[in-house]
C-alpha positions, 0 to 999 in steps of 0.5 A: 206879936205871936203867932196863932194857929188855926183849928179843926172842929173835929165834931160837934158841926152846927150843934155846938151853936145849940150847946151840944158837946165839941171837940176843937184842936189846934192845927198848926199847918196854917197859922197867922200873926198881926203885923204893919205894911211898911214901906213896901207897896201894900197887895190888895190882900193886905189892904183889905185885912187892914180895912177888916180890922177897922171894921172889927175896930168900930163894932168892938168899940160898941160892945158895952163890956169892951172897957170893962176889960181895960184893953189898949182899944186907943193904941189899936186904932192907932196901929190900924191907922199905920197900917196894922194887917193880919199877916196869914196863911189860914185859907178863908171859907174852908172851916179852920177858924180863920176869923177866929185866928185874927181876933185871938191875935187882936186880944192877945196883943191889945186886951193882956187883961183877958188871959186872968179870966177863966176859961168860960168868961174868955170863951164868951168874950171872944164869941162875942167879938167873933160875931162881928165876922158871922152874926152868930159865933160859939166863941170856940175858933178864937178860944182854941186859937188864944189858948193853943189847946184842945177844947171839950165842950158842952153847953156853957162849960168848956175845959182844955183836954190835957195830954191831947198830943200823945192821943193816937186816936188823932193820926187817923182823922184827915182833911179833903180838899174840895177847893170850894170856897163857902160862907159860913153865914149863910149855912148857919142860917140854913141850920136854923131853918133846919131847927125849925123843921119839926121832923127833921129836928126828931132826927137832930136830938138823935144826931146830937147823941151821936156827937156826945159819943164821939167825943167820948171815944175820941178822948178815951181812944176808942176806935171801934165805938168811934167808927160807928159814931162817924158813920152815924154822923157822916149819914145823917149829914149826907141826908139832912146837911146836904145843902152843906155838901158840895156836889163835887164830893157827894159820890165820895161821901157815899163810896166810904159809907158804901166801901167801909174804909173810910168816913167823912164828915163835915169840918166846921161850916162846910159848903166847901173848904175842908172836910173830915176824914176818918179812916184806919188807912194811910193817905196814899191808900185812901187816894186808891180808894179815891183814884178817881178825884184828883184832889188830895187827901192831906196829911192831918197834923198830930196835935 
């Protein structure tokens, strides 16, 4: 069975649920592949990745288009019954699409059938399994994880991006470590209640601009248009995504929106995990910078 990798929502936070435009790439730094117990005393871990997959199992033996795509859902049960578990190092709660990694891996093995689909219709199927493990997915974790591309997308269309790797746009962006571990089903409840407010959502459709821009830029390698996106987008998370920001990192936030050399963002569902960073800078110059947390600023992965 293959490996997967994780991935990183480099824009498009909460509004990709609403259809506005995203960007997803591939991040080969944590990676995860189905595997069996054998012999060996299970860890607590394994057994409760073996218990999630039987779980993930019986909702998908209730979608109704489950058959229609002919999978093999007879050998998967018995694969769980012998101890099948997801074998991973992607880090749970921290925005790198570690659920969607396991269901890509569950398809890629036991639904062969999905790879002759477009890449629309494989985006919907895995939405609709990943949403077992958040209650609402945009199917883009499991999709970029099954395809091992960049994906843009906008509403219902999605495309993979070629000639991403040589993209030098993508050495500049960082992850931060809060080393906070957070449930992206309660934050996305929390985005809804968002929407829900008239007037923070004036400023939302605006927010929603500054996404499309910044994919644009990202693709075209427009770094000066692309630092003014990130500091939009980093602002108005700051002011109406704060629930989503730990407080451990409020002072840095500010300090790149205040100093100018760096920008952070939101990685996925935030409330902890990673967060992104953007900057012209190196690692070790960005620590000068933020010489006063001790936690690191990583290297990101050229995709």
């Amino acid at each position: 069975m293959s490996r997967v990798c994780s991935k990183v929502l480099l824009c498009g936070e909460y509004s990709v649920l609403e259809g506005s435009p995203a960007l997803v790439v591939p991040f080969s730094k944590y990676s995860g592949e189905l595997g069996f117990m054998g012999d060996k005393e299970p860890t607590p871990s394994v057994i409760q990745s073996n218990r999630a997959l039987a779980g993930f199992y019986n909702y998908l033996q209730g979608l109704p288009w489950i058959e229609e795509l002919q999978g093999d859902m007879d050998l998967l049960q018995d694969h769980i019954q012998d101890g099948l578990f997801f074998d991973s190092t992607i880090p749970q709660g921290y925005g790198l699409g570690s659920s969607g990694a396991l269901v890509a891996s569950v398809f890629r093995a036991y639904f062969p059938q999905l790879a002759a689909l477009s890449i629309c219709d494989q985006k919907e199927v895995l939405a609709g399994a990943e949403s077992y493990f958040h209650g609402n997915s945009s199917g883009l974790d499991p999709l970029c994880a099954y395809r091992n591309q960049l994906l843009r997308v906008h509403g219902a269309r999605v495309e993979g991006v070629p000639g991403s790797r040589t993209n030098p746009v993508l050495s500049q962006f960082y992850l931060f470590d809060t080393r906070i571990y957070a449930s992206t089903r309660r934050l996305v409840d929390e985005f809804y209640k968002l929407l829900a407010d008239k007037d923070r959502k004036k400023h939302y459709v605006k927010y929603v601009e500054n996404v499309d821009s910044m994919v644009q830029h990202v693709l075209t390698s427009d770094t000066n248009a692309l630092k003014y996106d990130m500091i939009q987008i980093s602002r108005f998370q700051l002011e109406f995504f704060r629930s989503m920001i730990p407080d451990t990192v409020l002072g840095i936030w500010q300090q790149g929106l205040d100093g100018g050399q760096y920008t952070m963002k939101l990685c996925g569902s935030g409330g902890g995990g990673y967060l992104l960073v953007y900057s012209n800078l190196t690692p070790s110059e960005l620590n000068l910078w933020i010489a006063q947390n001790p936690q690191p600023i990583l290297d990101w992965d050229v995709v």
